[in-house]
C-alpha positions as CSV (number, residue, x, y, z in Angstrom):
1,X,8.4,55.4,102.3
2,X,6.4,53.4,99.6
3,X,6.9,51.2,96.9
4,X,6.1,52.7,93.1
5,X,6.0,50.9,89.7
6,X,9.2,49.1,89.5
7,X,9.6,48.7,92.8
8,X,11.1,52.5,93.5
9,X,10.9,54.0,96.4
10,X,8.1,56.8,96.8
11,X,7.9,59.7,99.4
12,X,4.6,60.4,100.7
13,X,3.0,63.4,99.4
14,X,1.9,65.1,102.8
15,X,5.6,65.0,104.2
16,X,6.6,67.2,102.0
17,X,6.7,71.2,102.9
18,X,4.3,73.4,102.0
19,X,5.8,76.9,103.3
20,X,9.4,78.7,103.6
21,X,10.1,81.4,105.9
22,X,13.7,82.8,105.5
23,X,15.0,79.1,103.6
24,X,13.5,76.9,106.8
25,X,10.6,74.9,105.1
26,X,8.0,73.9,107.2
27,X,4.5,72.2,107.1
28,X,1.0,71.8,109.2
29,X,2.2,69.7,111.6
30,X,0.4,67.1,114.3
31,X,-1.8,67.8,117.2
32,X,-0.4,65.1,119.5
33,X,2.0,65.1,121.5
34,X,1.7,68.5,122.8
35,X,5.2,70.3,123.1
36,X,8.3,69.6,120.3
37,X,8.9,66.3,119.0
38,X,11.2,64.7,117.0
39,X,9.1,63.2,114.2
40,X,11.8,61.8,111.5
41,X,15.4,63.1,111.4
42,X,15.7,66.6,111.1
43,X,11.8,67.0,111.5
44,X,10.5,68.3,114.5
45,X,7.0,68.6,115.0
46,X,5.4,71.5,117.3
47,X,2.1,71.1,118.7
48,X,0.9,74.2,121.3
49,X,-2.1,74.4,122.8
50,X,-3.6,77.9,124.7
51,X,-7.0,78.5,125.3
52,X,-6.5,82.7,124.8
53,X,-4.0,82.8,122.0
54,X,-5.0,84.6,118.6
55,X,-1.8,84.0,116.9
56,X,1.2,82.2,117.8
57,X,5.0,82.3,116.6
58,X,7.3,79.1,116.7
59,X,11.0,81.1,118.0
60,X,14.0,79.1,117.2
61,X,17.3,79.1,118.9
62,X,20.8,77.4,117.6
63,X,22.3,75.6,120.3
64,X,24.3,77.8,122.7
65,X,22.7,80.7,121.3
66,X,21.2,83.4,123.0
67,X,19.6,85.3,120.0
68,X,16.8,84.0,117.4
69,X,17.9,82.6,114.2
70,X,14.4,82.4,113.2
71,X,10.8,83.7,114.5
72,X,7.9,81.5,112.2
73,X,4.3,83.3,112.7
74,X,2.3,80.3,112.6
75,X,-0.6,80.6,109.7
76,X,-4.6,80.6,110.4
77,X,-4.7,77.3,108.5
78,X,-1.7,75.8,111.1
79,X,-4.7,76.0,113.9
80,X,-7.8,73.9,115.0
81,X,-9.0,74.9,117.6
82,X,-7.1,76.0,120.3
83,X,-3.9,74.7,118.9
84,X,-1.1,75.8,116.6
85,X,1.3,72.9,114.7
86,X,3.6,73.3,112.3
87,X,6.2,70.4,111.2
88,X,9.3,72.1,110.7
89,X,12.3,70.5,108.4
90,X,16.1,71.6,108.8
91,X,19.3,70.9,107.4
92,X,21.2,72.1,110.2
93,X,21.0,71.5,113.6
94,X,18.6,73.3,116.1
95,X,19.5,73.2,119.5
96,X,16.9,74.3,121.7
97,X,13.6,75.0,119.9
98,X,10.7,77.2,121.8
99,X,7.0,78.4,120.9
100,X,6.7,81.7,121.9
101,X,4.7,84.4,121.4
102,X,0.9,82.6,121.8
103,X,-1.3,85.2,123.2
């Protein structure tokens, strides 16, 4: 958070989302750490890495559930390299979170 004119309190521009996929908003996330990573309350960043992947989809679980709620293709622009990040924001709470799918 920053300070504005008047002393108000500011968000900075680049935490906000830039895409929604089925109401989850989500942005290009960080490359390190590699893995998930909680990055601000109800923000977890995911950083993979694979040398042979050509897409990659982020699959997320509810806690205690064994089915998807929610299967995010990463975008081209999400990548350098050989890694895929998105930051993904919730409202409600995501148990077990898992990249899947890179190859």
């Amino acid at each position: 958070m920053c300070s504005g004119i008047g002393g108000e309190s500011m968000k900075l521009i680049d935490t906000f989302p830039t895409n929604e996929y089925k109401g989850l908003q989500y942005r290009v996330g960080r490359v390190l750490p590699f893995g998930a990573s909680l990055v601000e309350d109800n923000v977890v960043n995911f950083s993979i890495f694979s040398k042979e992947a050509v897409s990659c989809t982020l699959v997320l679980y509810r806690r205690g559930e064994e089915e998807p709620f929610a299967e995010i293709p990463f975008p081209e622009e999400f990548r350098i390299g050989n890694v895929y990040k998105a930051e993904q924001q919730s409202t409600t709470s995501i148990g077990a979170s898992a990249p899947h799918g890179c190859g």
